[in-house]
C-alpha positions as CSV (number, residue, x, y, z in Angstrom):
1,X,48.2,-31.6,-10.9
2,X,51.1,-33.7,-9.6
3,X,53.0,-36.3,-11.5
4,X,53.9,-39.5,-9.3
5,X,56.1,-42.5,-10.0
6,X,55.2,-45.9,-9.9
7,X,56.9,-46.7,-6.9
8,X,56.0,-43.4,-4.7
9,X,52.5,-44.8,-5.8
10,X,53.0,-48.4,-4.2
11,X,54.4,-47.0,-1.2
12,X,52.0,-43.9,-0.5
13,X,48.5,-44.9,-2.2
14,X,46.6,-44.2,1.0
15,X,48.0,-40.4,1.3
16,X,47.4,-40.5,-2.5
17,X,44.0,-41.5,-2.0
18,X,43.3,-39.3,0.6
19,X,44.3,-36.5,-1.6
20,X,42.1,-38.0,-4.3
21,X,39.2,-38.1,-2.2
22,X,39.9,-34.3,-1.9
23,X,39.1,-33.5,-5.4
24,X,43.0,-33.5,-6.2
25,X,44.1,-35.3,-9.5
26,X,47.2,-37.3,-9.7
27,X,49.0,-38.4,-13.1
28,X,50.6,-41.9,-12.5
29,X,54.4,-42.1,-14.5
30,X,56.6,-45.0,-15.8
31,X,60.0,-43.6,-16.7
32,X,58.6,-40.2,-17.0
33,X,55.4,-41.3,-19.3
34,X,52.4,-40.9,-17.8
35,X,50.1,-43.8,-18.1
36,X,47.1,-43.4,-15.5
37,X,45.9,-40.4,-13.6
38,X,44.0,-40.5,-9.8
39,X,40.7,-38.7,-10.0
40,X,38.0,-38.7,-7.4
41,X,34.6,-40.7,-7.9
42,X,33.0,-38.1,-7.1
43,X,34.2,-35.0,-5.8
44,X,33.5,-34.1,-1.8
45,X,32.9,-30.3,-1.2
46,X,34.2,-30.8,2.1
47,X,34.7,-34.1,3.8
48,X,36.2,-32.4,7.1
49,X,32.2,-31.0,7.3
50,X,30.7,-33.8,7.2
51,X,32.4,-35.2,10.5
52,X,30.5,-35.1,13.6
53,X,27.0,-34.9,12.4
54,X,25.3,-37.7,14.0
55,X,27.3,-36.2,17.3
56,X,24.3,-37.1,20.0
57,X,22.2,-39.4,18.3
58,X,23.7,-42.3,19.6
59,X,24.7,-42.5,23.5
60,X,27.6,-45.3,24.3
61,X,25.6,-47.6,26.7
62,X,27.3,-48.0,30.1
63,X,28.2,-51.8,29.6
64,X,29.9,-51.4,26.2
65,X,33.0,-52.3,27.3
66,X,31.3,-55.7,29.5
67,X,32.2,-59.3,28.0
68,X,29.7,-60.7,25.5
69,X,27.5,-63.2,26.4
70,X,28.7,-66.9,26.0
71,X,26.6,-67.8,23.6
72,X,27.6,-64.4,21.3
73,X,31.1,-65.9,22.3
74,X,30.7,-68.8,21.2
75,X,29.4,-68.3,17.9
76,X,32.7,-66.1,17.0
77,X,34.3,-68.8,18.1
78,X,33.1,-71.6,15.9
79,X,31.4,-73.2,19.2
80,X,27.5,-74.7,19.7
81,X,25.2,-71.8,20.2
């Protein structure tokens, strides 16, 4: 279990997080004194598996790319539908 400063804690959280999300723990310091610790929610048995399993059921549709509609458009924009 790693022990992390306050400040490598502001300025990393995400790759902490990350790590967390891992089923890693992580003890949060202040001058050496530890005062939190990072633990998952609940623990993933492999979130690299779980990527790519709705591969195929959904097809990009030719025209995803095509402007929207004006009315769509217009109703982002604030505009009269």
């Amino acid at each position: 279990m790693e022990s992390v400063n306050i400040h490598y804690c502001k300025t990393n959280l995400s790759r902490l997080l990350s790590r967390v999300e891992l089923g890693e723990e992580i003890i949060i310091s202040n001058r050496g004194v530890p005062i939190a610790k990072l633990v998952p929610f609940h623990t993933s048995s492999n979130r690299l598996a779980s990527l790519g399993m709705d591969r195929e059921r959904f097809i990009v549709p030719e025209d995803f790319n095509a402007p929207l509609p004006e009315e769509i458009l217009a109703a982002f924009e604030g505009g009269e539908c």
